[in-house]
C-alpha positions in Angstrom: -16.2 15.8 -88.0 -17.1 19.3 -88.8 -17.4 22.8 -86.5 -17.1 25.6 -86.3 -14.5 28.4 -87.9 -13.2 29.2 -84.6 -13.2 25.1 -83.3 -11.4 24.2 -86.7 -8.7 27.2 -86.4 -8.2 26.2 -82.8 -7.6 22.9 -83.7 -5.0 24.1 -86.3 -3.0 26.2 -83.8 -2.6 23.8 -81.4 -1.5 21.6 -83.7 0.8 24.2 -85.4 2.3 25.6 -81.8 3.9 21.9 -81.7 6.4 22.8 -84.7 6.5 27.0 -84.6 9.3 26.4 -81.8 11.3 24.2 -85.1 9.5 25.9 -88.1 8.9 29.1 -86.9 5.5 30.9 -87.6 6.3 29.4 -91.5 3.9 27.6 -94.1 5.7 23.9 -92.3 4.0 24.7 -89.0 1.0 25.7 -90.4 0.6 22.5 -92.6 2.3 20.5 -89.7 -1.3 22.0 -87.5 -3.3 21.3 -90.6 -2.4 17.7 -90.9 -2.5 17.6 -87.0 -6.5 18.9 -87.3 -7.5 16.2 -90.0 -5.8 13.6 -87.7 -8.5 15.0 -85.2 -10.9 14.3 -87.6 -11.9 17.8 -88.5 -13.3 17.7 -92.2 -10.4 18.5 -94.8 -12.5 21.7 -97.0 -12.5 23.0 -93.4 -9.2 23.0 -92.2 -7.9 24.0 -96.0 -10.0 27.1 -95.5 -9.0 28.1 -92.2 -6.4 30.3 -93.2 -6.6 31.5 -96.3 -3.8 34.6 -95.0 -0.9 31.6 -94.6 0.8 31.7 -91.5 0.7 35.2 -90.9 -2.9 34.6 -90.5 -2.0 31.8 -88.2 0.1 33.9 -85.8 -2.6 36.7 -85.5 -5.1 34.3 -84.7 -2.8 32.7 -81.8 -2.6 36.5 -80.6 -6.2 37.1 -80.5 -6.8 34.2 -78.9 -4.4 34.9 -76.0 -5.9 38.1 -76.1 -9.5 36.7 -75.7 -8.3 34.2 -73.0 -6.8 37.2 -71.0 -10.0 39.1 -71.4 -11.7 36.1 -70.0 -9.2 35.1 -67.3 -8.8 39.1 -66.0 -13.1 38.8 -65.3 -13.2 35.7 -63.8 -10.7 36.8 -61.5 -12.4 40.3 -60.3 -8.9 41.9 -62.1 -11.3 45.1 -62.9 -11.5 46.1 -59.7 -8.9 48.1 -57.7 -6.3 50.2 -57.7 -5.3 51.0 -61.4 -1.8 50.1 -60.9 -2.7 47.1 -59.3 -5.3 46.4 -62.1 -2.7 47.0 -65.2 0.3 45.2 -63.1 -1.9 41.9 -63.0 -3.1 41.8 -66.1 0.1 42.1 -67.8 1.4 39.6 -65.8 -1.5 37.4 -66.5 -1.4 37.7 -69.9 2.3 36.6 -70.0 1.6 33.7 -68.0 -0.9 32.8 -70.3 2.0 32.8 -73.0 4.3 31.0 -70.7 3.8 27.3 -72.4 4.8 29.2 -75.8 7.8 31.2 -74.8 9.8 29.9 -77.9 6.8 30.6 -79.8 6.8 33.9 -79.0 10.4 34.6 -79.6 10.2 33.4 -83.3 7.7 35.8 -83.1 9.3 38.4 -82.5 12.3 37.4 -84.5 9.6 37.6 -87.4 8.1 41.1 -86.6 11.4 42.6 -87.1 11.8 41.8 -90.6 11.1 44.6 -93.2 7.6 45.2 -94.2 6.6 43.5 -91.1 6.0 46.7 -88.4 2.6 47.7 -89.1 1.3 44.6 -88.5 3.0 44.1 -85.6 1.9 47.5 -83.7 -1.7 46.9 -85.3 -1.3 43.4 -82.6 0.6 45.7 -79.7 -2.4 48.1 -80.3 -4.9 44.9 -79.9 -3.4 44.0 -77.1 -2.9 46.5 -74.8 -6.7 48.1 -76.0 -7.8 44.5 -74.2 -5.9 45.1 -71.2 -7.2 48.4 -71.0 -10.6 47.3 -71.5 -10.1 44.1 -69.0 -9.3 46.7 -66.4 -12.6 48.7 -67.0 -11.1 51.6 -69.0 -13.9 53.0 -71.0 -12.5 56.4 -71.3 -13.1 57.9 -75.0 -11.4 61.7 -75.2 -7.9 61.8 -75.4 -6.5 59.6 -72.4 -8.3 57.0 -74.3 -4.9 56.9 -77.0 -2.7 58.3 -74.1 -3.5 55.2 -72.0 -2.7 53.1 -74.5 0.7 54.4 -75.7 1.9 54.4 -72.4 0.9 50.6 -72.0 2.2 49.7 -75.1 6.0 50.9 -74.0 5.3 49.1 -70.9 4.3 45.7 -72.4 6.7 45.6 -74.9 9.4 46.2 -72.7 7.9 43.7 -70.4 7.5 41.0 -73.2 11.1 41.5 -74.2 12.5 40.9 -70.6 10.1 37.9 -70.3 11.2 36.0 -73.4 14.9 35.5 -72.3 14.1 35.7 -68.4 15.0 32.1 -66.5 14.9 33.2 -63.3 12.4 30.8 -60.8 9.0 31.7 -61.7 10.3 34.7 -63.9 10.6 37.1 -60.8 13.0 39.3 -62.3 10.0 40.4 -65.1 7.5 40.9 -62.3 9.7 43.1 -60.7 10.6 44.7 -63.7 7.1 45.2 -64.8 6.0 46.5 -61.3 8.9 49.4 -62.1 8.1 50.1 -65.3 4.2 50.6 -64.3 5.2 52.7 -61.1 7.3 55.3 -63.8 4.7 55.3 -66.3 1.8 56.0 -64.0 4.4 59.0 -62.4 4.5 60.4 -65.8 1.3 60.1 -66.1 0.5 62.2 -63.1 2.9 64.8 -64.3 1.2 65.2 -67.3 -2.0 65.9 -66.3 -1.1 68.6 -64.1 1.2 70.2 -66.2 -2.7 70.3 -68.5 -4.2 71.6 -65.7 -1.6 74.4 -65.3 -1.2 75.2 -69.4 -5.8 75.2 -69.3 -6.0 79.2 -68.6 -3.0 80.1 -70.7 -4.7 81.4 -73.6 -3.3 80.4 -77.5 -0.2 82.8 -78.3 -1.1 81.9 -82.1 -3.0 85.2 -82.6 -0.9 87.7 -80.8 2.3 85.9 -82.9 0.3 86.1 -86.4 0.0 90.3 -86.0 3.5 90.3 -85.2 3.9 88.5 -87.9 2.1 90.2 -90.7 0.8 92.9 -89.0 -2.7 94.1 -88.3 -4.8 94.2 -91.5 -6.4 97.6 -92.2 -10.3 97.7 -92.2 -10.3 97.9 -96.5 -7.8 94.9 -96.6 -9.5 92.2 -98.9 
């Protein structure tokens, strides 16, 4: 049986997600999902091709999806309307929940991101991420708030993701809570710094009036 890129990598992960929590995100769970997709009948030049990146590959693709699903998810349920806070706060959530099944998953994860060599990639995904939650919630701001937004969020996820992954309280209340704090102080700096813009607007640039203190006002005949 043959498909598509996206059907055979799908087939793959799901496959793979079955050993990660063992494995790891290693070359085992991505051979363990590769043997799991021929099973399926998916044709072997296929599935050898999938991922020619290795598991790395592998755990990007898992994040995308979970990206794409929250995208999805977030429309279906009208999550772009409202309140911003409210908007952010349920998105998060939602795409935690949608990581819930994979919580060990994630943890090896993260144990993986901290190794050296291993941060860009990791804040290239964070940056993924939370640009989809901010797009999910309608954000289609493009001057500076556009990387504001999303370096706020990104403190706010991250923190969020890392109480999630060792919460065990019912129905992980403690990270709601938690997230609706975090989102509540973010969106108060927030406020504070676009006033304090507002107020520093008129001030004009002390740069010139610093420079001739500086050096001094050049004479008419200066080269």
């Amino acid at each position: 049986m043959s498909g598509t890129r996206g059907e055979t990598r799908r087939a793959i992960l799901e496959g793979a997600l079955r050993a990660v929590p063992f494995d790891g995100w290693s070359d085992d769970a991505l051979s363990a999902g590769m043997e799991a997709a021929v099973r399926a009948g998916i044709d072997p030049v296929s599935v050898r091709s999938a991922f020619p990146g290795g598991a790395k590959q592998l755990l990007q693709f898992f994040m995308a999806e979970a990206d794409r699903e929250m995208v999805a998810q977030a429309t279906a349920l009208g999550l772009n309307q409202g309140p911003v806070r409210e908007r952010i706060s349920g998105i998060v959530r939602l795409r935690l929940e949608i990581l819930g099944p994979h919580k060990e998953s994630i943890r090896r994860a993260l144990t993986l991101q901290l190794l050296p060599g291993r941060a860009p990639s990791a804040m290239r995904g964070l940056y993924h991420t939370v640009d989809a939650i901010w797009r999910a919630a309608g954000d289609s701001s493009t001057d500076f708030n556009f990387y504001s937004k999303r370096a706020l969020l990104a403190a706010v996820y991250g923190s969020a993701l890392l109480h999630w992954v060792d919460d065990a309280s019912d129905d992980c209340a403690e990270t709601w809570e938690f997230l609706e704090r975090r989102i509540a102080h973010t969106l108060r700096i927030g406020k504070v710094r676009r006033r304090a813009e507002k107020l520093l607007c008129p001030v004009p640039s002390p740069l010139p009036a610093l420079t001739r203190l500086r050096y001094g006002r050049r004479s008419h005949g200066a080269a």
